[in-house]
MARMARMI-412957 format. One line per 8 residues: number of its first residue (from 1); their letters; for each residue x, y, z of C-alpha. Coordinates in nm, 3 decimals. Example, Ala and Ser with C-alpha at 12.3 -4.5 7.8 and 13.67 -1.06 7.14 Angstrom:
1) as) 1.230/-0.450/0.780; 1.367/-0.106/0.714 .
***
This chain:
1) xxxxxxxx) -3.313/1.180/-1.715; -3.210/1.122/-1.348; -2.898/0.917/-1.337; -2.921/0.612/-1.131; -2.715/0.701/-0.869; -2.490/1.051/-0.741; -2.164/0.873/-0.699; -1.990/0.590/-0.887 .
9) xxxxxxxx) -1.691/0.507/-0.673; -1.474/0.255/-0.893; -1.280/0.054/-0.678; -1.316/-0.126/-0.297; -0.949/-0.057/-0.199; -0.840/0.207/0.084; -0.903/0.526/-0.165; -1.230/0.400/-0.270 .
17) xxxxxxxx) -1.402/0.325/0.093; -1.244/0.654/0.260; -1.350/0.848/-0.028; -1.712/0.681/0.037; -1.740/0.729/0.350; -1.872/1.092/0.356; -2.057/1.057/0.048; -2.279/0.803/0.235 .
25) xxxxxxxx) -2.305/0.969/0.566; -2.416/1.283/0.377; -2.719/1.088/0.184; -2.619/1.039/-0.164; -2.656/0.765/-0.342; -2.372/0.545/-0.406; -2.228/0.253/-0.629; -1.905/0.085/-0.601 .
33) xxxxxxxx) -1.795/-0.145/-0.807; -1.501/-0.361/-0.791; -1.304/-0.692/-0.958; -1.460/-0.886/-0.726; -1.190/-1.142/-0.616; -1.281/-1.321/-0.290; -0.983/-1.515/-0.067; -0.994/-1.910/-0.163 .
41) xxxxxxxx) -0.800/-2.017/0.165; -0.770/-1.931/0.498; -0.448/-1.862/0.678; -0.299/-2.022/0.940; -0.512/-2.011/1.280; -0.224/-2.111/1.524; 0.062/-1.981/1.550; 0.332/-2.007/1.246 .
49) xxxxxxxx) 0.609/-2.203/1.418; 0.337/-2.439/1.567; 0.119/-2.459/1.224; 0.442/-2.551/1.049; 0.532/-2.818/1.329; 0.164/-2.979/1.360; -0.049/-2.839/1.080; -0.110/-3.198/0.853 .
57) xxxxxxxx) -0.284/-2.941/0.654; -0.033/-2.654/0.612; 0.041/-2.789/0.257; -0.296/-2.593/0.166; -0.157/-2.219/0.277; 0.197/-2.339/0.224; 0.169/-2.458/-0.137; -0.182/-2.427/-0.255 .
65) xxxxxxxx) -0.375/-2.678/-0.351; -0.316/-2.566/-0.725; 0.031/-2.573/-0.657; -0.002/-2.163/-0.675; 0.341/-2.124/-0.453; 0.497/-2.325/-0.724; 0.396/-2.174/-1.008; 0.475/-1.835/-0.885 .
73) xxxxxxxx) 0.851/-1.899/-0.797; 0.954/-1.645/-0.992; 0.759/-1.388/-0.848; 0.979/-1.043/-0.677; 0.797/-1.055/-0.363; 0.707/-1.376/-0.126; 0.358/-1.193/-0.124; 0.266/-1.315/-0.469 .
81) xxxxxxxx) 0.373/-1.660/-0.364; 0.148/-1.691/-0.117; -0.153/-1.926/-0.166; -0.354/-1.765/0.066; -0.352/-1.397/-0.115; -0.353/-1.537/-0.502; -0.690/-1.395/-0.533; -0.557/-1.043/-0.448 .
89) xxxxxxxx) -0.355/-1.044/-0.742; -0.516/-1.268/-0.975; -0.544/-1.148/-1.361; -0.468/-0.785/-1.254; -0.264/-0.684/-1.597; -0.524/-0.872/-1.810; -0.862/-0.743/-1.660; -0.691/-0.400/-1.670 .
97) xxxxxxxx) -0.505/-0.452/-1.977; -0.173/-0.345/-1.888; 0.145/-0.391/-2.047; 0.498/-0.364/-1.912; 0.888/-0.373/-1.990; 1.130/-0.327/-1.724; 0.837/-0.297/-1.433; 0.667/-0.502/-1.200 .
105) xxxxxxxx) 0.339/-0.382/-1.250; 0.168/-0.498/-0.940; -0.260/-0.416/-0.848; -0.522/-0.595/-0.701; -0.899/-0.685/-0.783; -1.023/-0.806/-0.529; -1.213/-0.661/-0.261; -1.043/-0.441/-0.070 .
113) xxxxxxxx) -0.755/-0.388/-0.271; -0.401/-0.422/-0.174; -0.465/-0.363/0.165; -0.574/-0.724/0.199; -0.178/-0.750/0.173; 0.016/-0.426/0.251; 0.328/-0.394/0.503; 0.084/-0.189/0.727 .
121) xxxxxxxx) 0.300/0.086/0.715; 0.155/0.460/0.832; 0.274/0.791/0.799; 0.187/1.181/0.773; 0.316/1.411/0.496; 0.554/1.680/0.673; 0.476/2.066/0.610; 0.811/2.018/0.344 .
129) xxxxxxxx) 0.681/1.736/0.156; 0.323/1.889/0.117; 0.514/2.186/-0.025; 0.459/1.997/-0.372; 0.107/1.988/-0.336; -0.158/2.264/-0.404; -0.307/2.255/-0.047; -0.220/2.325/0.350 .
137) xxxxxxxx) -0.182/2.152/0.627; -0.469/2.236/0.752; -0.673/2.155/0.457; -0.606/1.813/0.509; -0.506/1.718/0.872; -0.867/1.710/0.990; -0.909/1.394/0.728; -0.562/1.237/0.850 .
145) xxxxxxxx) -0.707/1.258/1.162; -1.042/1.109/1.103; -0.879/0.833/0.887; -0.690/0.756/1.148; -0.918/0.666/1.393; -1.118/0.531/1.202; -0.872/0.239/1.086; -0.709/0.228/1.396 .
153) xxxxxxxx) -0.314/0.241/1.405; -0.053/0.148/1.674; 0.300/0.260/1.765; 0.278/0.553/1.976; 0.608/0.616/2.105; 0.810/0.899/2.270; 1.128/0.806/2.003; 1.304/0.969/1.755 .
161) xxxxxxxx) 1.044/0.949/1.503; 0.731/1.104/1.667; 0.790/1.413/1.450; 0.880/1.186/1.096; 0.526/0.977/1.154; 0.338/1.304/1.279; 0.067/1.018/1.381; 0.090/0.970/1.742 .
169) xxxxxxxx) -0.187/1.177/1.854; -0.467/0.918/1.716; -0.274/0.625/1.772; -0.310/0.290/2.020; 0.014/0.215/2.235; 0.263/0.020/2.039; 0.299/-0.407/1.963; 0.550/-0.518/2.179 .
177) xxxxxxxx) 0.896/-0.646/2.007; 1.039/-0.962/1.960; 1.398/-0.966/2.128; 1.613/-0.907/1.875; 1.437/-0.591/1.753; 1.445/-0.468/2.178; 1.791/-0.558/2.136; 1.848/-0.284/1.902 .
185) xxxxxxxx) 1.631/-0.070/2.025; 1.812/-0.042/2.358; 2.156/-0.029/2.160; 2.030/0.278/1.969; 1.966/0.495/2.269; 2.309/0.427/2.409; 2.439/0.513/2.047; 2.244/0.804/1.940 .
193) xxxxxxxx) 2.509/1.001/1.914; 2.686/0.794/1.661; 2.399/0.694/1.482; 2.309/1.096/1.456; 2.671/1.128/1.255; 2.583/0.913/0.994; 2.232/1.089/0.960; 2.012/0.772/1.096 .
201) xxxxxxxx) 1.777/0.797/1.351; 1.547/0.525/1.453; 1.242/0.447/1.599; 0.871/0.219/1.672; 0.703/0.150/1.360; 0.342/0.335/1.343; 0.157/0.094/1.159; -0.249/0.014/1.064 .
209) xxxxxxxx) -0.275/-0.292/1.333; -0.423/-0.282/1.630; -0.236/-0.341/1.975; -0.626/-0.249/2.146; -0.971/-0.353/2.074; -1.114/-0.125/1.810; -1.515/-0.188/1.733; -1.509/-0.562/1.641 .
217) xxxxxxxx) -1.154/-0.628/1.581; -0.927/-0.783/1.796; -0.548/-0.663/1.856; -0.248/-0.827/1.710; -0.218/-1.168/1.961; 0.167/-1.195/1.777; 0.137/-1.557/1.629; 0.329/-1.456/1.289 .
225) xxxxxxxx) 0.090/-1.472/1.060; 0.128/-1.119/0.933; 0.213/-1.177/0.586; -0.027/-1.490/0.519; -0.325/-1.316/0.669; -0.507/-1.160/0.994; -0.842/-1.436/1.117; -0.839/-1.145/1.401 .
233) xxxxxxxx) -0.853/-0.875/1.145; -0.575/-0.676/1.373; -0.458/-0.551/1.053; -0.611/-0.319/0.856; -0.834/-0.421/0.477; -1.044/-0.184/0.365; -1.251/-0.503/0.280; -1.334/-0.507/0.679 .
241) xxxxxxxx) -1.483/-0.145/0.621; -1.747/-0.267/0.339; -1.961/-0.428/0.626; -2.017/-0.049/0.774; -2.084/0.101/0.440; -2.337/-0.123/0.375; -2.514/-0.080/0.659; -2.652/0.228/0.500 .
249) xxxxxxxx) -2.954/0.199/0.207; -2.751/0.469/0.031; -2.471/0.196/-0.054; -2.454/-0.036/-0.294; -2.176/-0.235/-0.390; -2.168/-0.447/-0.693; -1.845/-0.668/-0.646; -1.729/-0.854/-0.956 .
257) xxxxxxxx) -1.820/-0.557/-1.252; -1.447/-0.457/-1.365; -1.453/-0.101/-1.541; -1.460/-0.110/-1.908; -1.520/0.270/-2.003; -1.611/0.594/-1.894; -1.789/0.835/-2.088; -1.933/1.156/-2.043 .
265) xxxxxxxx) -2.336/1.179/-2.103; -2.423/1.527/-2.094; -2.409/1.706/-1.743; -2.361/1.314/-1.630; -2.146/1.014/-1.671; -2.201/0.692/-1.781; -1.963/0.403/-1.645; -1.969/0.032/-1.844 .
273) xxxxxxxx) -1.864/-0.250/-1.671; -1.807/-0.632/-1.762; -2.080/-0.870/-1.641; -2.039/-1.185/-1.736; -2.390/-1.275/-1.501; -2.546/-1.054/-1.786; -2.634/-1.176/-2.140; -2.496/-0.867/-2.294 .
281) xxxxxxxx) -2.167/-0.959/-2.108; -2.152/-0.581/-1.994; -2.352/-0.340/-1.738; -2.398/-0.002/-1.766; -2.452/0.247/-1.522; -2.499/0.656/-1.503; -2.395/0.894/-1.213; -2.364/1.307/-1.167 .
289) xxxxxxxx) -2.017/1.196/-1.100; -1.707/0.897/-1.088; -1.430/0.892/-0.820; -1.143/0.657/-0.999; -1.017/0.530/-0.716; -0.875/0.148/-0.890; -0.544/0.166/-0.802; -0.287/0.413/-0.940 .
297) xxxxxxxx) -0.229/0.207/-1.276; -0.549/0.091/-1.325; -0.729/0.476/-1.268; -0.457/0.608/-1.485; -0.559/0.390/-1.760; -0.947/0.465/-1.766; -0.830/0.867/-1.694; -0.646/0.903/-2.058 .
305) xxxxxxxx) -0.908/0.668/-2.202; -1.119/0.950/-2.169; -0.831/1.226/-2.185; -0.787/1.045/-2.498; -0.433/1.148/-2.412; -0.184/0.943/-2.547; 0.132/1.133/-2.506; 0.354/0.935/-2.205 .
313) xxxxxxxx) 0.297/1.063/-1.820; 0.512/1.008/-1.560; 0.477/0.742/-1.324; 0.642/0.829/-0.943; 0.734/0.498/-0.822; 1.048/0.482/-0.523; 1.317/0.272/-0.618; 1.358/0.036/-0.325 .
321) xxxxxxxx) 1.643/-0.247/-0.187; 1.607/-0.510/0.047; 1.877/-0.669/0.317; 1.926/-0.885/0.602; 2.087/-0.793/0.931; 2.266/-1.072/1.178; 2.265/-0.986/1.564; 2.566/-1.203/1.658 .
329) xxxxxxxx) 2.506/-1.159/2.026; 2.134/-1.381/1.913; 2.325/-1.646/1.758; 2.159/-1.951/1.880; 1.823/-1.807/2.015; 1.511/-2.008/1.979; 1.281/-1.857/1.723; 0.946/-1.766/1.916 .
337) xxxxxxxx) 0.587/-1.667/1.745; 0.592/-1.285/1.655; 0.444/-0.973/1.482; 0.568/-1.024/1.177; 0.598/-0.705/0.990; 0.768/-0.349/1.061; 0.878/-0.303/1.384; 1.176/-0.042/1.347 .
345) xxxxxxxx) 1.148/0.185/1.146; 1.405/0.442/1.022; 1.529/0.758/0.855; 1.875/0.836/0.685; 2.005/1.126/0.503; 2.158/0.959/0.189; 2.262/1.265/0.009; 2.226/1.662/0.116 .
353) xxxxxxxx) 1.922/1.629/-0.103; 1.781/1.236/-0.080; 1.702/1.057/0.218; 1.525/0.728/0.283; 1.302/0.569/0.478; 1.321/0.161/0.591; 1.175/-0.074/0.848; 1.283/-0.402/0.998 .
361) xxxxxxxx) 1.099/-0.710/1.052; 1.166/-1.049/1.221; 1.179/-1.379/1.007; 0.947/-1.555/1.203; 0.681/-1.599/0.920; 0.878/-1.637/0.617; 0.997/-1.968/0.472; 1.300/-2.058/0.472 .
369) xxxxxxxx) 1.276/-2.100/0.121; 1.260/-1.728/0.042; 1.585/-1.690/0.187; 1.774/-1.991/0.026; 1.791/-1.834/-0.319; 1.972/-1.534/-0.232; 2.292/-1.813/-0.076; 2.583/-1.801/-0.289 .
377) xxxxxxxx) 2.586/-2.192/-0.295; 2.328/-2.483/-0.285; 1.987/-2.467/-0.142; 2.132/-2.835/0.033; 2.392/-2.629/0.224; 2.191/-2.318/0.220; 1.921/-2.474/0.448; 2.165/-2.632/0.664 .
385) xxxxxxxx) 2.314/-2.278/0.716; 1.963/-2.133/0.735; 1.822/-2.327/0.976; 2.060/-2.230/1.275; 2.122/-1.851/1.177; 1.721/-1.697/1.084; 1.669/-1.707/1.461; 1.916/-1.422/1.502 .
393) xxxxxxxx) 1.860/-1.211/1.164; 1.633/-0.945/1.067; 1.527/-0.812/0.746; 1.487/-0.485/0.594; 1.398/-0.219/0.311; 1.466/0.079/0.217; 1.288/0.342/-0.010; 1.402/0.670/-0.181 .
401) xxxxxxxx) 1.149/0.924/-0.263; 0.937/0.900/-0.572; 1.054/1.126/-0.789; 1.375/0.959/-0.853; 1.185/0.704/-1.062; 1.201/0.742/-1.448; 0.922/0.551/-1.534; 0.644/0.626/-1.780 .
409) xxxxxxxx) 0.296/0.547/-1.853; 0.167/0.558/-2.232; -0.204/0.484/-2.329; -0.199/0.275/-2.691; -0.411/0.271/-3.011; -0.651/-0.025/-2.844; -0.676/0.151/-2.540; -0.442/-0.056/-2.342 .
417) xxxxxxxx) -0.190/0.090/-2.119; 0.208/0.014/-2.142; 0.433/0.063/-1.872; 0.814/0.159/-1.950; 0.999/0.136/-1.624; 1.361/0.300/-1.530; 1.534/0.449/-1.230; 1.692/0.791/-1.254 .
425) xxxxxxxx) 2.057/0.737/-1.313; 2.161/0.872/-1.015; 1.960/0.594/-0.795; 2.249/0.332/-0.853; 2.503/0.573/-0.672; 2.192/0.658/-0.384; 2.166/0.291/-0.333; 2.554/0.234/-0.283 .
433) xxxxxxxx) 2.604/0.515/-0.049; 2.277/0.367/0.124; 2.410/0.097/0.189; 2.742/0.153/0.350; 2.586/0.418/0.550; 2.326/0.164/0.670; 2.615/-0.092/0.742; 2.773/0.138/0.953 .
441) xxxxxxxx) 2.462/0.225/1.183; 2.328/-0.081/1.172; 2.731/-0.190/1.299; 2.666/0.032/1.609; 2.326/-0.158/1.691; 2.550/-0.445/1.695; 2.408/-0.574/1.389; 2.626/-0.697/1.083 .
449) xxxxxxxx) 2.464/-0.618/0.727; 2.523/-0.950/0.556; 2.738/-0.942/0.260; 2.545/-0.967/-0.063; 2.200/-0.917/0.109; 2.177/-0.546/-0.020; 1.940/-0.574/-0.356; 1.788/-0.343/-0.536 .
457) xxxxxxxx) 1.453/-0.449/-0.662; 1.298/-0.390/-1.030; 1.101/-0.047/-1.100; 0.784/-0.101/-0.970; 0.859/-0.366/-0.670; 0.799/-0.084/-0.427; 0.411/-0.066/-0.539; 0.412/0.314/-0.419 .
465) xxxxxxxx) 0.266/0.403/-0.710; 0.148/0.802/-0.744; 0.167/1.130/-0.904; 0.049/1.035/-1.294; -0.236/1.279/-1.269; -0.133/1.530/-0.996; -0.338/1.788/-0.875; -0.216/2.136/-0.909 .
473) xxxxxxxx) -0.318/2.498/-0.820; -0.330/2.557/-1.190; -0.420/2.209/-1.359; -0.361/2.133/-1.759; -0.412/1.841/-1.951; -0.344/1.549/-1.789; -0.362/1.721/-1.420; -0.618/1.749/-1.188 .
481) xxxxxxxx) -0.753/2.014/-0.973; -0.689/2.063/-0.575; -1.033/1.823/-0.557; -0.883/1.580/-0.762; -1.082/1.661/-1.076; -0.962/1.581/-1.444; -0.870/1.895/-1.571; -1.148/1.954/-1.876 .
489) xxxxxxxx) -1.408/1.676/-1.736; -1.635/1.819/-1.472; -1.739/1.551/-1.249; -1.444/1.306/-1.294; -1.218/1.290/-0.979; -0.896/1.076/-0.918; -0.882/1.021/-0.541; -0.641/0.751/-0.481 .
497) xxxxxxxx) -0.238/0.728/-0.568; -0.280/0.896/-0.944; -0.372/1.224/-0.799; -0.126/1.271/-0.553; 0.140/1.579/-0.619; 0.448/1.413/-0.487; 0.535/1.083/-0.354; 0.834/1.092/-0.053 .
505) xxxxxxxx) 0.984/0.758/0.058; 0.725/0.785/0.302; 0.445/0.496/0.316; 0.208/0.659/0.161; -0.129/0.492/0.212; -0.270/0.740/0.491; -0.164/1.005/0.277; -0.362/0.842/0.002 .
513) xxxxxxxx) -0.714/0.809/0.245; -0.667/1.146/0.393; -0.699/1.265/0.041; -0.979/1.108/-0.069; -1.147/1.158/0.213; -1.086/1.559/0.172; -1.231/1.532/-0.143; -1.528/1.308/-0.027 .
521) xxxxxxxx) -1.607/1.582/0.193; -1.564/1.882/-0.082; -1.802/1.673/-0.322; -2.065/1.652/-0.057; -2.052/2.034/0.026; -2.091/2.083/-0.349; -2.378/1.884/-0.359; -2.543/2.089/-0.076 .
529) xxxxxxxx) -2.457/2.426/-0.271; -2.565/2.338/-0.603; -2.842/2.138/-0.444; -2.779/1.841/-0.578; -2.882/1.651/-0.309; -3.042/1.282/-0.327; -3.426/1.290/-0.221; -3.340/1.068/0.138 .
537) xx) -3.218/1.478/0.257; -3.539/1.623/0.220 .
***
C-alpha cells in the first residue's frame, strides 16, 4: 500500500522547517505536524519605555490577563514569565510526558518552536569543534551557508570575533549599540592587549535579526521589545517560514496533532498522533520515512520508544551563569529604547582545556522586577536603588561547552521519559575561575562585575540541549548515522539537537539547521537513486 505521504517531519521548530525545506523543493510529499500552540497576546507595539509610561493596557503583556506573570514567579528565566510567550511553553512536560529532578526541562509546542523566543544568537562550528563529528567542513558549509541567507542574520564586523562566528560572509551589517555597550566597545580596542592576557577577546554579536530588509520582514527599528516579541518579525521564528512552505501543494502542515508513537510498518512507518477534533481522539498517519525533529528532549523520547532502549543516555547540556556589569562613568544616564538582546559577545579561555562563550545585553526591556530579587535587602529599598542604577548596567551569560554536563536521560516502563540532571564536578571550580577572570576584563572595559550577581543556573537553564543520539562514523545502539539515521531503523532520522556529535559553548541553533538541512538534501538524493520519487516529478 502507498503510504500517504514521503516525509513525516515531526515538529515546526528551526530543525523541522530547514530540514523541510529541500524535501519540498525536490517534490515529495510532506506532513508536519506540530503541538499546535498559537500566541494569545500581542507584544508591545511602541516602544518599551513609552508602552510602560502610556500603555493603559500594558497590564495585558505585563501581567496577563490570567495573571500568567504571577503565577510563574518562580520560573529560572524572565522568558517563562512573560504573558506574551506562555503559549510557547505551555504543557510541554505533560504533552511530552517528561519527568525531571535536578533539571529545568524546558521545550516548546507551539508553532515554531523555541525560536518564537530564543536569544537570537548565531554561530559556525570551527574545523576543531567539528572534529567530534563524523563529517567535514565541507560537507556541511554549503547548508550553513544557505541557512544563513535564508533566515537572514546581522553583525558583520571586522572585530576580534570574525574567525569565532565564521558567519560574516552571509551576513547584513550590524544593529547599532546602545551607549553603554559603544562604551565598551571603544574601551576594548584601547585595551586589547590586556584583555588578550587574561584570554578574553571581544566582539559584535552575529545574531538571527535583521538590521536590512529581507523578503517581507522589516529590520530591527530598536524599540526594546526583544524579549516580549518582534510585530516587525526582525527576529528570526521559524513560524515566519511556514507561510513559504505552504505555498507549495507538496506541504501540508497539520498544527495541533502532538506525537504519540512511532512504529515501523514494513518498508514504511506509521506515526500516531493525538486529535482531540477526531472521535477516536488519535490520527494516524504512514510515510517511507520520519525526521524527529521535536526538540532535543521531546525526539529523544519517541527515539528509545522505538529503540525500546531503556538503559540511561547522556544528555549534553552547558552549564551556564548569569551577571550584571555597572559602567560607573553611565551613572545617571537616561535609559533610551534599544535592541534588547546580545550585543557583545565574547570568548575566554577558562582553563588550558575549557573556554566559554557570553554576550551582553542592555536592561532596557526587562522589569525591574527581575532584578529586585537578586538585592540582598527589600524589594522597597531594592527598587529605590534600582531605579537610578539599571540605566548604567548591563547584563550577561556565560556558557561552558556541553560536555561538561552530567546529565542523563532514561526512558521508563510507561514510556515516559525522566530527566536526572548534574554538572560535572569540575564545573563549580570552571565557574569560579570564570568569574574572576571576567571581573578582571570586564575591570579594564571600565565595567565593575557587581558583587553577588555571578549565578550559576540549574542543569538545563541553558536549553542547549544536544548530543543524546549522536551520529557517528560507526553508529550502535542508541547512535545515529552521518544522515542522522537511528542506527537499526531504516528510515528514522533525528535532525535537530539529539543528533548532534558535540555541543561547544557555542549557540548552537545554526549548527542545528545546517544539519538538518544536510540531511534534507541527502534524503532527497536518495529518493532520486532509489527512485522513490512522488508522482508531481514525472
Amino acid at each position: 500500500m502507498t503510504p500517504d505521504f514521503d516525509v513525516i517531519v515531526v515538529g515546526s521548530g528551526p530543525a523541522g522547517v530547514s530540514a523541510a525545506f529541500p524535501l519540498v523543493e525536490a517534490g515529495l510529499r510532506i506532513l508536519m505536524v506540530d503541538g499546535g500552540e498559537q500566541p494569545n497576546s500581542l507584544p508591545p507595539s511602541k516602544d518599551y519605555l513609552t508602552s510602560r509610561t502610556n500603555d493603559s493596557d500594558q497590564w495585558k503583556w505585563m501581567v496577563g490577563e490570567n495573571f500568567h506573570a504571577i503565577k510563574n514567579q518562580g520560573a529560572l528565566s524572565p522568558k517563562l514569565r512573560i504573558p506574551t510567550h506562555a503559549n510557547i511553553f505551555k504543557d510541554y512536560e505533560i504533552k511530552n510526558q517528561i519527568t525531571s529532578s535536578d533539571f529545568v526541562a524546558i521545550g516548546s509546542m507551539a508553532v515554531g518552536g523555541l525560536s518564537n523566543a530564543w536569544g537570537c544568537g548565531i554561530s559556525r562550528l570551527s574545523d576543531e569543534e567539528l572534529k567530534e563529528f563524523p563529517l567535514l567542513r565541507s560537507d556541511i558549509d554549503p547548508s550553513y551557508e544557505t541557512v544563513s541567507k535564508r533566515i537572514g542574520i546581522s553583525g558583520r564586523c571586522d572585530d576580534d570575533m570574525v574567525g569565532f562566528f565564521g558567519v560574516d560572509d552571509w551576513a547584513q551589517p550590524p544593529i547599532p549599540m546602545d551607549t553603554l555597550h559603544q562604551s565598551l566597545f571603544d574601551r576594548y580596542d584601547k585595551r586589547k592587549n590586556a584583555c588578550s592576557k587574561l584570554g578574553f577577546r571581544a566582539g559584535r554579536s552575529r545574531v538571527a535579526i535583521l538590521s536590512e530588509d529581507l523578503g517581507d520582514r522589516k529590520p530591527c527599528d530598536r524599540l526594546g521589545n526583544c524579549m516580549w516579541g518582534c510585530q516587525r518579525e526582525s527576529q528570526y521564528s521559524a513560524a515566519n517560514e511556514l507561510p513559504a512552505l505552504q505555498l507549495h501543494g507538496n506541504f501540508h502542515h497539520k498544527p495541533g496533532f502532538v506525537v504519540q508513537d512511532i512504529a515501523p510498518e514494513g518498508s514504511d512507518w506509521s506515526v500516531t498522533c493525538q486529535d482531540d477534533s477526531s472521535s477516536s481522539g488519535f490520527r494516524r498517519f504512514t510515510a517511507k520515512k520520519v525526521f524527529l525533529a521535536a526538540g532535543t528532549l521531546a525526539s529523544t523520547r519517541l527515539a528509545l520508544n522505538v529503540l525500546k532502549l531503556t538503559k540511561p543516555v547522556r544528555l549534553l547540556s552547558c552549564p551556564m551563569a548569569a551577571f550584571m556589569l555597572w559602567l560607573p562613568q553611565m551613572l545617571g544616564i537616561d535609559r533610551s529604547a534599544a535592541y534588547g538582546l546580545g550585543q557583545l559577545s565574547y570568548s575566554m579561555q577558562i582553563s588550558e582545556n575549557v573556554s566559554g562563550f557570553g554576550a551582553t545585553c542592555g536592561t532596557t526591556g526587562i522589569p525591574v522586577s527581575e532584578f529586585v530579587g537578586h538585592l540582598p535587602f527589600g524589594r522597597r529599598y531594592g527598587i529605590d536603588l534600582l531605579s537610578g542604577l539599571l540605566s548604567s548596567c548591563l547584563v550577561g551569560n556565560l556558557f561552558l561547552p556541553g560536555d561538561l554536563s552530567n546529565t542523563e536521560l532514561t526512558l521508563m516502563p510507561d514510556g515516559s521519559l525522566k530527566i536526572i540532571g548534574a554538572y560535572a564536578p569540575e564545573v563549580e571550580t570552571l565557574m569560579s575561575v570564570a568569574a574572576k577572570k571576567l571581573k578582571r576584563a570586564y575591570w579594564q572595559l571600565g565595567a565593575i562585575l557587581l558583587p553577588m550577581s555571578f549565578t550559576v543556573g540549574s542543569p538545563g537553564g541553558d536549553i542547549h540541549y544536544a548530543g543524546t543520539l549522536p551520529m557517528r562514523k560507526n553508529p550502535d545502539m542508541g547512535e545515529t548515522t552521518v544522515f542522522g539515521e537511528v542506527f537499526g531503523f531504516n528510515g528514522l532520522h533525528v535532525v535537530d539537537g539529539a543528533s548532534l556529535s558535540g555541543l561547544s559553548g557555542k549557540s548552537h541553533t545554526l549548527t542545528i539547521m545546517a544539519n538538518a538541512d544536510r540531511i534534507g538534501r541527502r534524503i532527497v538524493e536518495s529518493f532520486k537513486s532509489e527512485n522513490l520519487m512522488s508522482d508531481v516529478l514525472h
